[in-house]
N, CA, C and O atoms as a GROMACS GRO file, in nm:
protein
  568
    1UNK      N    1  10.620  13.014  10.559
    1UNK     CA    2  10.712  12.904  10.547
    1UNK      C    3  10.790  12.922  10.417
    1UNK      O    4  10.740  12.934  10.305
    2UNK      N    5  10.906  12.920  10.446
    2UNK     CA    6  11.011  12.927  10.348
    2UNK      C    7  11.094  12.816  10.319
    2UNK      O    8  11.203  12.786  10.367
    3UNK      N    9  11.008  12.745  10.211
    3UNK     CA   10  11.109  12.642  10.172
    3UNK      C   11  11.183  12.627  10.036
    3UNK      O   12  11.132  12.658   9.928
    4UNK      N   13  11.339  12.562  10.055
    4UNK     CA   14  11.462  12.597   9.941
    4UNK      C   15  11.425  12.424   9.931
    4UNK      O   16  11.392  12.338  10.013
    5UNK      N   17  11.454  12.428   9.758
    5UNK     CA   18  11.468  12.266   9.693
    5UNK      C   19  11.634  12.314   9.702
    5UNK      O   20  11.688  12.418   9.665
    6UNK      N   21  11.689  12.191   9.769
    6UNK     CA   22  11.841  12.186   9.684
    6UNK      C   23  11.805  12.044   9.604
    6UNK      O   24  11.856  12.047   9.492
    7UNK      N   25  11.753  11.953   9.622
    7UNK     CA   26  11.731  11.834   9.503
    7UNK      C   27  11.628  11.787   9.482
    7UNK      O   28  11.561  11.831   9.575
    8UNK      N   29  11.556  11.719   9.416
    8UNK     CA   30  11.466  11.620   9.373
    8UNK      C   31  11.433  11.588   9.495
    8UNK      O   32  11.520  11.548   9.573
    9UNK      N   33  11.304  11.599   9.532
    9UNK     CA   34  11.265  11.535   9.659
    9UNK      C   35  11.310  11.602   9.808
    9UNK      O   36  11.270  11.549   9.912
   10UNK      N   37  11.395  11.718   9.812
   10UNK     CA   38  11.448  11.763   9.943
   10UNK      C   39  11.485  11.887   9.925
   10UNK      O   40  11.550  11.943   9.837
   11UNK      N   41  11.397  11.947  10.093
   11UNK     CA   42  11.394  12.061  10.057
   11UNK      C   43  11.418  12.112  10.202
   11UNK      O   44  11.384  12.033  10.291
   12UNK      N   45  11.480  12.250  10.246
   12UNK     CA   46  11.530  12.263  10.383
   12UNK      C   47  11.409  12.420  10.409
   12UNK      O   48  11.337  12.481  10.329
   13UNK      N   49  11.426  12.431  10.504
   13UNK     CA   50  11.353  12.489  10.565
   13UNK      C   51  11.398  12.617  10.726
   13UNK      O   52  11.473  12.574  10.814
   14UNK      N   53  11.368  12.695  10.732
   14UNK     CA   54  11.413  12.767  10.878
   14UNK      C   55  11.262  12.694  10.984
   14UNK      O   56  11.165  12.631  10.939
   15UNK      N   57  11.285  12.724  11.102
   15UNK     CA   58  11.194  12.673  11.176
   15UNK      C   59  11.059  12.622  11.126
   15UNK      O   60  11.052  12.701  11.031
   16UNK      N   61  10.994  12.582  11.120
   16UNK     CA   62  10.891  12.505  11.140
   16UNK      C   63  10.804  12.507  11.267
   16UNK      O   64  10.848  12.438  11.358
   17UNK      N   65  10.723  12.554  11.283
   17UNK     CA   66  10.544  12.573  11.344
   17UNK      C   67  10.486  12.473  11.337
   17UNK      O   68  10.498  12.409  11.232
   18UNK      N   69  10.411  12.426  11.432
   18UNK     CA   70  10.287  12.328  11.437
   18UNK      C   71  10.168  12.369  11.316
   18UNK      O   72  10.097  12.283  11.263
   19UNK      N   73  10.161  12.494  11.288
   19UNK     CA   74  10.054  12.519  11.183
   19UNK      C   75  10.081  12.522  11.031
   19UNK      O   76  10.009  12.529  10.931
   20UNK      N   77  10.233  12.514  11.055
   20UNK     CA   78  10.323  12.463  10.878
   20UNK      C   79  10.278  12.369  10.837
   20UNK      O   80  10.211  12.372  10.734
   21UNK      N   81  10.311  12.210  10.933
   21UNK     CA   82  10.248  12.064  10.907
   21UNK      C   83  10.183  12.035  10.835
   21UNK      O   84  10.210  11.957  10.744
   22UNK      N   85  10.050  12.102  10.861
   22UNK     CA   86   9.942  12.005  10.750
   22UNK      C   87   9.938  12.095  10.573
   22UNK      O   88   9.901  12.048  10.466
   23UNK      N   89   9.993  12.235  10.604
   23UNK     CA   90   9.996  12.226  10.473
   23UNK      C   91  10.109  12.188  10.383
   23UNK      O   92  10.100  12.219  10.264
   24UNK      N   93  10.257  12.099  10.445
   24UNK     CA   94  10.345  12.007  10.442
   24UNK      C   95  10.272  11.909  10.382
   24UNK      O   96  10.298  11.891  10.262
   25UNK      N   97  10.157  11.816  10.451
   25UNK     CA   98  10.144  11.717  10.452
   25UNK      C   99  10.008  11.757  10.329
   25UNK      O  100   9.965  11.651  10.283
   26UNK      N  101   9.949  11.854  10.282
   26UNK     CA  102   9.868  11.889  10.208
   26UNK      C  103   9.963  11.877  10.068
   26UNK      O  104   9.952  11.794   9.978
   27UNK      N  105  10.048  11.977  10.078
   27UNK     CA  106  10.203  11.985   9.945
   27UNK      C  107  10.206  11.829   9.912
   27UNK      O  108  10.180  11.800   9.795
   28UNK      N  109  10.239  11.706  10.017
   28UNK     CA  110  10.292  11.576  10.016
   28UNK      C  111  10.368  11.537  10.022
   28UNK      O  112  10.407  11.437   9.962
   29UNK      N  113  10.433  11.613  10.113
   29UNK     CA  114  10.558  11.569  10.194
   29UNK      C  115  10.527  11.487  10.330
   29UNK      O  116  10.448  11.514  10.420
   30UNK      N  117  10.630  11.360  10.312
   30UNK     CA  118  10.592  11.241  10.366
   30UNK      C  119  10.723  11.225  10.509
   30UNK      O  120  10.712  11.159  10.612
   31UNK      N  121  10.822  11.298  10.469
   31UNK     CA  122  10.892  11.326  10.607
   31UNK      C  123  10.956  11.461  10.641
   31UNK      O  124  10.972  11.561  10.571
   32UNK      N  125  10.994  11.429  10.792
   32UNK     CA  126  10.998  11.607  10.889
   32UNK      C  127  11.158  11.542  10.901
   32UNK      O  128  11.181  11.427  10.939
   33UNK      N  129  11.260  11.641  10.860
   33UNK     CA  130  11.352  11.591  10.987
   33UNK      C  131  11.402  11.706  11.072
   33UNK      O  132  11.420  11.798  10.992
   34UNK      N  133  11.427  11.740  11.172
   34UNK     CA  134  11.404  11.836  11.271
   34UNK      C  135  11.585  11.862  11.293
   34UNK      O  136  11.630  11.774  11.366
   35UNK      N  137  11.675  11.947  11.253
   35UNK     CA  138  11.790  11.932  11.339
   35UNK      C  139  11.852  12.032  11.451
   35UNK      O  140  11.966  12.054  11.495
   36UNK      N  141  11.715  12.086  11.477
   36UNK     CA  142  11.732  12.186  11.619
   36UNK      C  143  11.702  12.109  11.726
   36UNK      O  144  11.610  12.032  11.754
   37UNK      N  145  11.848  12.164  11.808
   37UNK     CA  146  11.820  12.053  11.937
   37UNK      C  147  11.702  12.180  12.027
   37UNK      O  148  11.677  12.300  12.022
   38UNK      N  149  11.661  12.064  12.100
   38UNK     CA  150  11.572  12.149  12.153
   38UNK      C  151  11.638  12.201  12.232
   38UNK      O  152  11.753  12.161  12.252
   39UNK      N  153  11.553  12.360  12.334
   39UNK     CA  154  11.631  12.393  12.437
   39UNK      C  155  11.736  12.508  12.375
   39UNK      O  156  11.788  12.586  12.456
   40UNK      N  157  11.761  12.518  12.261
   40UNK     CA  158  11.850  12.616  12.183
   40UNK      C  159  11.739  12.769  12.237
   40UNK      O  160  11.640  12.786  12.308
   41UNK      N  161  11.824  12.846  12.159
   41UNK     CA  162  11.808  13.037  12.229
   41UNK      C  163  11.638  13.033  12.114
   41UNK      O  164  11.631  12.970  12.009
   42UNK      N  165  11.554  13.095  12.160
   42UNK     CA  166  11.424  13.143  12.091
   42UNK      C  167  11.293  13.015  12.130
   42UNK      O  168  11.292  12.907  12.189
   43UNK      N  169  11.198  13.094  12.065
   43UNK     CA  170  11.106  13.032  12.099
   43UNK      C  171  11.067  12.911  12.020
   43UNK      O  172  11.043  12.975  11.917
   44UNK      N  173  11.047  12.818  11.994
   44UNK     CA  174  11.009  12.711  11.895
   44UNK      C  175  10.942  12.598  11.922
   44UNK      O  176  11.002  12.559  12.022
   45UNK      N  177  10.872  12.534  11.905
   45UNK     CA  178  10.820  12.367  11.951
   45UNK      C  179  10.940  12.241  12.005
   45UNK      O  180  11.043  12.198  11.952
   46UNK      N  181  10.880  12.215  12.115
   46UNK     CA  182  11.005  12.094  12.094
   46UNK      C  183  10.955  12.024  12.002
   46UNK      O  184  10.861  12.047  11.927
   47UNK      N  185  11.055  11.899  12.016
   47UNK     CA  186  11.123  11.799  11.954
   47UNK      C  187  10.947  11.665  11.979
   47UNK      O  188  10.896  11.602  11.887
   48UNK      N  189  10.919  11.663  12.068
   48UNK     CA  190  10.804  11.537  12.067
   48UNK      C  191  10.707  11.625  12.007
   48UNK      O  192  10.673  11.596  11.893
   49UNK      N  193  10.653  11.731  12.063
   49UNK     CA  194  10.549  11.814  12.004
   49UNK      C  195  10.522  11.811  11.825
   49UNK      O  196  10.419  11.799  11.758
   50UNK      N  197  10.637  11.823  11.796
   50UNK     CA  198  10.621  11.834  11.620
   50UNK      C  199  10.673  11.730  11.600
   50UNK      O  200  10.712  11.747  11.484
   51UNK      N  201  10.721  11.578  11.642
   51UNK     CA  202  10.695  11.428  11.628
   51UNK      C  203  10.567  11.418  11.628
   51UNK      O  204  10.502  11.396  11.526
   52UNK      N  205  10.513  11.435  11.748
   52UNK     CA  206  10.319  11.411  11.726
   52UNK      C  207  10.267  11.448  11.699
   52UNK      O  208  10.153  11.407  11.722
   53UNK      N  209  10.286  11.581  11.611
   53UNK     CA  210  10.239  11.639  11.493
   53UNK      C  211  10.201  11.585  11.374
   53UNK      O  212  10.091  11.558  11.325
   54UNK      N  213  10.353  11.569  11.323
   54UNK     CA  214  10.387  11.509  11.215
   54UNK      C  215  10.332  11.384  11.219
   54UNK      O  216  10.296  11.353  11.105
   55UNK      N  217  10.303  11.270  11.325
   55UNK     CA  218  10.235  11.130  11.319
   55UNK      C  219  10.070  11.154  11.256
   55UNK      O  220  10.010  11.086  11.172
   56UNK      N  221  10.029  11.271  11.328
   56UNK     CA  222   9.926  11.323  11.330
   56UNK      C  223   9.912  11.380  11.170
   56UNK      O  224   9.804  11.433  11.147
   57UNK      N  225   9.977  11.377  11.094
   57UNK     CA  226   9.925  11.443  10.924
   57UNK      C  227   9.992  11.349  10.868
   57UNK      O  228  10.011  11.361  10.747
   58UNK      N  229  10.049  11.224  10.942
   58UNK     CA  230  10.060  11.109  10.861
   58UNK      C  231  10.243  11.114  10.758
   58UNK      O  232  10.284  11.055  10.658
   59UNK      N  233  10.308  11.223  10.859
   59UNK     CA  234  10.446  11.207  10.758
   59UNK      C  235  10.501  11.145  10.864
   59UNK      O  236  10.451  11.150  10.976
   60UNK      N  237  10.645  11.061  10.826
   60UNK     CA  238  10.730  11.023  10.956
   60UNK      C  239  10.828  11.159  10.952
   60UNK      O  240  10.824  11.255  10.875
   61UNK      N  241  10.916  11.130  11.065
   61UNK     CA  242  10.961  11.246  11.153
   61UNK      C  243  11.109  11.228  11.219
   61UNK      O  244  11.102  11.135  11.300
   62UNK      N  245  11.181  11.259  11.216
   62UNK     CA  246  11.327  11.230  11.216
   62UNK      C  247  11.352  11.360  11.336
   62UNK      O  248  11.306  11.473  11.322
   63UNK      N  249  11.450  11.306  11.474
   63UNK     CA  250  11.498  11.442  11.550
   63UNK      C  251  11.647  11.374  11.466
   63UNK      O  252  11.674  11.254  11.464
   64UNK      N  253  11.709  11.458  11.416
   64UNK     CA  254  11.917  11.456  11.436
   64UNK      C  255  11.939  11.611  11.479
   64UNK      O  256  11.967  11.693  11.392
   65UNK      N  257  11.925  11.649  11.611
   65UNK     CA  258  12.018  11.759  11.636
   65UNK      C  259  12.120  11.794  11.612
   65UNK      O  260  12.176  11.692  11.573
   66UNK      N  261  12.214  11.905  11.606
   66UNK     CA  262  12.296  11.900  11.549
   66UNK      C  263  12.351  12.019  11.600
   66UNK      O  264  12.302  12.130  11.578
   67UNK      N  265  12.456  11.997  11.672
   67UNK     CA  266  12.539  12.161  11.684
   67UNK      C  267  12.649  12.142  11.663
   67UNK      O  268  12.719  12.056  11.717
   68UNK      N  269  12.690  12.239  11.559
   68UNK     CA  270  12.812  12.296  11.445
   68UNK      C  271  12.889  12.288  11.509
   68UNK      O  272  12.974  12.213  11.460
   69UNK      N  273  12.924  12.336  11.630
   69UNK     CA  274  13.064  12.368  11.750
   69UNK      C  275  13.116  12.244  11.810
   69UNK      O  276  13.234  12.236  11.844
   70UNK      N  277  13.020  12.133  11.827
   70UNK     CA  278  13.046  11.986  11.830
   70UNK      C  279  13.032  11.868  11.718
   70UNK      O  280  13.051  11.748  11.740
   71UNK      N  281  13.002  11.914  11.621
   71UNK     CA  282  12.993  11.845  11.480
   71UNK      C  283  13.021  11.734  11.497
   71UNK      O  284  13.139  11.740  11.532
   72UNK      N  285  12.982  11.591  11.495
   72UNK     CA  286  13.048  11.453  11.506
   72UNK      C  287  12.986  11.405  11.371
   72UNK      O  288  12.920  11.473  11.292
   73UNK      N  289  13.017  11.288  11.364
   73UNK     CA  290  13.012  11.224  11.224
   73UNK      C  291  12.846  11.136  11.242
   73UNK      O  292  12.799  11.078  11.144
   74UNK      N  293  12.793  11.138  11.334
   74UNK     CA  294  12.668  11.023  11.381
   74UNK      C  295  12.562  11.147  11.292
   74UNK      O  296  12.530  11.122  11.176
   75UNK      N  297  12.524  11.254  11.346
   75UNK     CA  298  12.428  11.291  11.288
   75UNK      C  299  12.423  11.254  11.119
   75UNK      O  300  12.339  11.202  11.046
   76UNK      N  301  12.558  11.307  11.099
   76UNK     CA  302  12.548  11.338  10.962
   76UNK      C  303  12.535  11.201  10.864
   76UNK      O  304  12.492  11.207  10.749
   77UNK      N  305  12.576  11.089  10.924
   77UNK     CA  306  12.534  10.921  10.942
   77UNK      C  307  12.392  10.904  10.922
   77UNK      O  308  12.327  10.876  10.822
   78UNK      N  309  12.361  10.928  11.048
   78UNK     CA  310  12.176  10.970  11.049
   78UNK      C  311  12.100  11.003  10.954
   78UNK      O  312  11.987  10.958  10.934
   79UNK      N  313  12.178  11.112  10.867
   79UNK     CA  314  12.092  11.207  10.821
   79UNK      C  315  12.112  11.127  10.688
   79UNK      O  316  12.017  11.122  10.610
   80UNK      N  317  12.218  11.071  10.660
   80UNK     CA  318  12.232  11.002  10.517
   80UNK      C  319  12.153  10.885  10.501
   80UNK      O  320  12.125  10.848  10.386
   81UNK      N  321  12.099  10.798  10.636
   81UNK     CA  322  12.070  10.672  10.662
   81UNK      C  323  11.891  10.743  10.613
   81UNK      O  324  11.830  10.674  10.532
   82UNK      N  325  11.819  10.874  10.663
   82UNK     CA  326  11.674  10.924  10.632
   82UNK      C  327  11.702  10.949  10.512
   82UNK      O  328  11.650  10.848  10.464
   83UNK      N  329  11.757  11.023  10.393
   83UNK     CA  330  11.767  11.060  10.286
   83UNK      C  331  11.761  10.917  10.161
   83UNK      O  332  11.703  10.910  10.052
   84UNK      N  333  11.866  10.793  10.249
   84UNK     CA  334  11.803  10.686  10.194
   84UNK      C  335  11.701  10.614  10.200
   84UNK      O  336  11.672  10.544  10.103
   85UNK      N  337  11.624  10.614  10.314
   85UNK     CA  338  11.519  10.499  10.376
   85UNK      C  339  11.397  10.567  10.374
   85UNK      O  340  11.297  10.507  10.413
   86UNK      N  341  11.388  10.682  10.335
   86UNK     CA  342  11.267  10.767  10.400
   86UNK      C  343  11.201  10.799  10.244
   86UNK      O  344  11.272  10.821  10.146
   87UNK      N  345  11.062  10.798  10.243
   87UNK     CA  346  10.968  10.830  10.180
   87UNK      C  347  10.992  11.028  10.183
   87UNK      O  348  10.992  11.115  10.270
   88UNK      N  349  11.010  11.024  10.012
   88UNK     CA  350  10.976  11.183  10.026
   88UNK      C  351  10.862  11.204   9.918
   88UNK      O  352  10.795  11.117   9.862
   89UNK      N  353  10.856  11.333   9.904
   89UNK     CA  354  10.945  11.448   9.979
   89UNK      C  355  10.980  11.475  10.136
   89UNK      O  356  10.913  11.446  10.235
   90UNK      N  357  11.094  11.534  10.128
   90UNK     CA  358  11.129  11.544  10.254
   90UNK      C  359  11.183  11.701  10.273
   90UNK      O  360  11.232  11.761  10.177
   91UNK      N  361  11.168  11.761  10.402
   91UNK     CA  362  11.189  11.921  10.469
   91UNK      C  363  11.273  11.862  10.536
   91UNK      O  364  11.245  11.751  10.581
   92UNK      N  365  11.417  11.927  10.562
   92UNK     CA  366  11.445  11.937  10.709
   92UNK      C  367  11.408  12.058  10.727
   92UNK      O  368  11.351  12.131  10.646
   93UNK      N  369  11.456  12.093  10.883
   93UNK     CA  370  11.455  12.235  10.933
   93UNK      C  371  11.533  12.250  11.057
   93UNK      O  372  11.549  12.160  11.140
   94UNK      N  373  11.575  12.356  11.063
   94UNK     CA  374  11.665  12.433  11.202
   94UNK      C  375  11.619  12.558  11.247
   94UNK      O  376  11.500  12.590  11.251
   95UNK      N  377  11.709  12.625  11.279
   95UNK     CA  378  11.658  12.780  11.296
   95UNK      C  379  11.632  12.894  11.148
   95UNK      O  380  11.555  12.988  11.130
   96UNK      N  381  11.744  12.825  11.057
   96UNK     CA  382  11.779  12.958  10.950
   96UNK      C  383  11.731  12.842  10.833
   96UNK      O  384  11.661  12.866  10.734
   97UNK      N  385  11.782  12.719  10.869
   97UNK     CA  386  11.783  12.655  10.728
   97UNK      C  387  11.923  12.599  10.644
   97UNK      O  388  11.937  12.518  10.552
   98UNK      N  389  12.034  12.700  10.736
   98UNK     CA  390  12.123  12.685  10.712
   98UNK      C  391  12.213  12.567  10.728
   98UNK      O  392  12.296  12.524  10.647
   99UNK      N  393  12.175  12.511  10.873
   99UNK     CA  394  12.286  12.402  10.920
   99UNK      C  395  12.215  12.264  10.872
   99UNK      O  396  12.279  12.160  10.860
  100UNK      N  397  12.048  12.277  10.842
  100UNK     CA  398  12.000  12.140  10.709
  100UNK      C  399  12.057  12.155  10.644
  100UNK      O  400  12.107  12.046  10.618
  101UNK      N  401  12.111  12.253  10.562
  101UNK     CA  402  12.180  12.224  10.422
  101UNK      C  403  12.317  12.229  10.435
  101UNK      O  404  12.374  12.222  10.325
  102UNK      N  405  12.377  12.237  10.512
  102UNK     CA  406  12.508  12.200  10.561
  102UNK      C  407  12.536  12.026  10.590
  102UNK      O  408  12.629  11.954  10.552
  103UNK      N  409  12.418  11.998  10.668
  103UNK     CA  410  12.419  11.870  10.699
  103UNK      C  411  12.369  11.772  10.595
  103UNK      O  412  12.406  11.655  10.608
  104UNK      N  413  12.277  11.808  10.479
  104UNK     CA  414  12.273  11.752  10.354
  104UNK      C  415  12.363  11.765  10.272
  104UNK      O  416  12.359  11.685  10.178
  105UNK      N  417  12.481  11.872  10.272
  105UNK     CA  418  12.555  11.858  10.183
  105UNK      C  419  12.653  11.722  10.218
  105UNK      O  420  12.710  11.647  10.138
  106UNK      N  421  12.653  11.721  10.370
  106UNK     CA  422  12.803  11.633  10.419
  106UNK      C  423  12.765  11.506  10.437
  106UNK      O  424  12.836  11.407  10.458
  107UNK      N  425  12.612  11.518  10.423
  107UNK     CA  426  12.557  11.303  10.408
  107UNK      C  427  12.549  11.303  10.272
  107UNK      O  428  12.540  11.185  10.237
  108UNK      N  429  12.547  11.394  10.154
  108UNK     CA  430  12.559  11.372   9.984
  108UNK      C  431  12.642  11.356   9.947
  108UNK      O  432  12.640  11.305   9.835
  109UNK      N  433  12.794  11.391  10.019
  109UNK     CA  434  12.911  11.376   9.965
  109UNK      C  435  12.978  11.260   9.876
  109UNK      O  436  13.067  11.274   9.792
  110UNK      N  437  12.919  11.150   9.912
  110UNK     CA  438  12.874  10.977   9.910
  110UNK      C  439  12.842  11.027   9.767
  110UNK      O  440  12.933  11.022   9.684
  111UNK      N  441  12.739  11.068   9.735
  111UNK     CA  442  12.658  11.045   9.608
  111UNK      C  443  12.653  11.182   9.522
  111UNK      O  444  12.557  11.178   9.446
  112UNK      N  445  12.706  11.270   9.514
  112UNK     CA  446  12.727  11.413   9.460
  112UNK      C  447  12.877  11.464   9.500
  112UNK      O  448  12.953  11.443   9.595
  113UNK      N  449  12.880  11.552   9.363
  113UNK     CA  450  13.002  11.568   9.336
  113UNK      C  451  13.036  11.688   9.422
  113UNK      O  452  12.942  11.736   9.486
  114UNK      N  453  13.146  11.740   9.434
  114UNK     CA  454  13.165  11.854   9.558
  114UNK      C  455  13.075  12.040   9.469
  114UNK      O  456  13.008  12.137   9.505
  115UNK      N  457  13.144  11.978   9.337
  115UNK     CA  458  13.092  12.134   9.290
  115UNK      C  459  12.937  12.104   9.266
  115UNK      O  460  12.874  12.209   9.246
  116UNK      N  461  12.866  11.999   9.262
  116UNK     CA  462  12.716  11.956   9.226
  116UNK      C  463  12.654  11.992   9.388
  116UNK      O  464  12.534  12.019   9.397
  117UNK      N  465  12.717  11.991   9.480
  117UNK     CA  466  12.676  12.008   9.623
  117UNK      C  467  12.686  12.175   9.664
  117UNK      O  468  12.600  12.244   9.720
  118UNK      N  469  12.796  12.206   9.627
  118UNK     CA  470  12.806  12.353   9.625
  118UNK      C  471  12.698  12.447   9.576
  118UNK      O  472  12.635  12.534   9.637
  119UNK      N  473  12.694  12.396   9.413
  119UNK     CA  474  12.600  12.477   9.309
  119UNK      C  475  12.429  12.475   9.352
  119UNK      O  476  12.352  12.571   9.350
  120UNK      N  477  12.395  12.306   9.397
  120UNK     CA  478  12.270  12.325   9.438
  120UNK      C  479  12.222  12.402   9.543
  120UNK      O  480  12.117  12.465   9.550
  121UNK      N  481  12.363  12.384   9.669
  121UNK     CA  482  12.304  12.526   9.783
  121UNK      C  483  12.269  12.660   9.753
  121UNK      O  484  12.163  12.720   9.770
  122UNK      N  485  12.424  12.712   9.687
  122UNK     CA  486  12.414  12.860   9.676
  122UNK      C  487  12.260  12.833   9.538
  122UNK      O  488  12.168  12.914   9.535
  123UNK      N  489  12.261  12.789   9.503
  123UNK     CA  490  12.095  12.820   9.420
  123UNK      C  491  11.971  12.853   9.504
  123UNK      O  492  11.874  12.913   9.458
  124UNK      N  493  11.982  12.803   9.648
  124UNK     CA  494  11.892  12.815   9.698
  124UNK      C  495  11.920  12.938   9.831
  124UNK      O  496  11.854  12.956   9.934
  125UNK      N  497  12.038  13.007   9.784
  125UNK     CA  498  12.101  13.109   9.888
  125UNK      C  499  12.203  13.057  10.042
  125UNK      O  500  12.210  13.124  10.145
  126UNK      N  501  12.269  12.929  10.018
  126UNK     CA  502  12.340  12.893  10.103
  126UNK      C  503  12.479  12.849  10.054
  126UNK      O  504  12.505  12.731  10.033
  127UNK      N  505  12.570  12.953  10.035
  127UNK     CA  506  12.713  12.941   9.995
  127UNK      C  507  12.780  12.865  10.108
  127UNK      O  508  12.777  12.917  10.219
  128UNK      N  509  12.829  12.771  10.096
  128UNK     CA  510  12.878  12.663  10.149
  128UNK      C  511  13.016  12.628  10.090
  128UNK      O  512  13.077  12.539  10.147
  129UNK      N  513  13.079  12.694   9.968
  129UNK     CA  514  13.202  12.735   9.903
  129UNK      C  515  13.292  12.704  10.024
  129UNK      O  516  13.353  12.599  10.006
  130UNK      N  517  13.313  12.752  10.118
  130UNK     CA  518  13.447  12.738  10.238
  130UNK      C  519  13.462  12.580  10.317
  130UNK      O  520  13.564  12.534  10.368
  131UNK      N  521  13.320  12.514  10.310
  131UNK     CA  522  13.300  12.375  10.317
  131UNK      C  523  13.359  12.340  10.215
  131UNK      O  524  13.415  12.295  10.315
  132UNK      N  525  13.404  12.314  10.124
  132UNK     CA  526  13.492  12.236   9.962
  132UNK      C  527  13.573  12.145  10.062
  132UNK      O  528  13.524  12.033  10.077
  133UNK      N  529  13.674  12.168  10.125
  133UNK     CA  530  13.780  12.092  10.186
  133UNK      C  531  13.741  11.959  10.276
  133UNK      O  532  13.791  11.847  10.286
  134UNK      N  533  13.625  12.024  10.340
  134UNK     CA  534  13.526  11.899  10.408
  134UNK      C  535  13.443  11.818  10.361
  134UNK      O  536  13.394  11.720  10.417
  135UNK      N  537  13.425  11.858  10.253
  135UNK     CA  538  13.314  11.742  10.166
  135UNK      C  539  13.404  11.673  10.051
  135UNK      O  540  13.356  11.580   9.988
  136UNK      N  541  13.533  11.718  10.025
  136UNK     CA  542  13.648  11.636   9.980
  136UNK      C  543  13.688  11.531  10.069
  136UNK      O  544  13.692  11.410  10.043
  137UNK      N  545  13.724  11.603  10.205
  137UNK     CA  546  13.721  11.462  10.267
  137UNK      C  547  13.616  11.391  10.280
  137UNK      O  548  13.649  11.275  10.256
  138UNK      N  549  13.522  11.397  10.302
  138UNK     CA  550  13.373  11.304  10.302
  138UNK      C  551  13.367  11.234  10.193
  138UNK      O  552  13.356  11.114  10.170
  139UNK      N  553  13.375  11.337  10.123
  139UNK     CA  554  13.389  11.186   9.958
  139UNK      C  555  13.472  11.078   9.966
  139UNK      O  556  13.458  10.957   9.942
  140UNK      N  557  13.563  11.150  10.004
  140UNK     CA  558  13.690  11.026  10.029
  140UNK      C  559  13.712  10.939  10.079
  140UNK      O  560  13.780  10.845  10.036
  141UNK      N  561  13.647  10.950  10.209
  141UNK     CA  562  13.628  10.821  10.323
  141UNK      C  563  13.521  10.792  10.280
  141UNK      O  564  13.457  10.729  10.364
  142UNK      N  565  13.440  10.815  10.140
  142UNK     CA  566  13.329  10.674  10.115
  142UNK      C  567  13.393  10.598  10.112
  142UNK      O  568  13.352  10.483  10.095
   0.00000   0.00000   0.00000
């Protein structure tokens, strides 16, 4: 398990295993949020399976799927609404890790500055630099 801090309390992740969990919930991390829809290309757990996992080691558990090619504004809603309400630490995870921290950058936009959103990804190996124009607008329509 490979997990990147981009902030205080949140940290993204590539897939996630049923046998990651408890040493998640050993670390003390108190929520999952999942943004692979299920049903995507490879092999992985669904979506209830690692919900009743996660009930099961006592973290709560968030599905926001999320595919890039249909991008709407609800997930990324979603994802800002867990980052506020939710007990962390908190993992998301996808396939790479990549499109959590895509989708944390564009629910932070609200509360972090565009180059403070930038700098914390690529720290953790996710250049997100070509996003600038989209998280300008996101700031903006706070």
């Amino acid at each position: 398990m490979n997990l990147g801090q981009i902030e205080d309390g949140f940290f993204v992740s590539p897939q996630l295993m049923p046998e990651h969990l408890g040493d998640l919930a050993a670390q003390g991390v108190k929520t999952i949020i999942n943004n692979r829809p299920d049903g995507e290309r490879g092999f992985y757990p669904a979506d209830a399976k690692m919900a009743e996992l996660a009930a099961g080691h006592g973290m709560g558990y968030h599905f926001i799927p999320v595919n890039l090619m249909g991008l709407t504004i609800e997930p990324i809603k979603a994802f800002e609404n867990v980052l506020r309400q939710a007990s962390g630490p908190i993992v998301a995870y996808c396939a790479s890790g990549q499109r959590s921290t895509m989708i944390w950058a564009l629910a932070s936009a609200t509360r972090k500055t565009v180059d403070e959103i930038i700098t914390a990804c690529a720290a953790q190996g996710h250049d997100l630099s070509q996003m600038r124009p989209m998280l300008m607008q996101m700031a903006r329509a706070a």
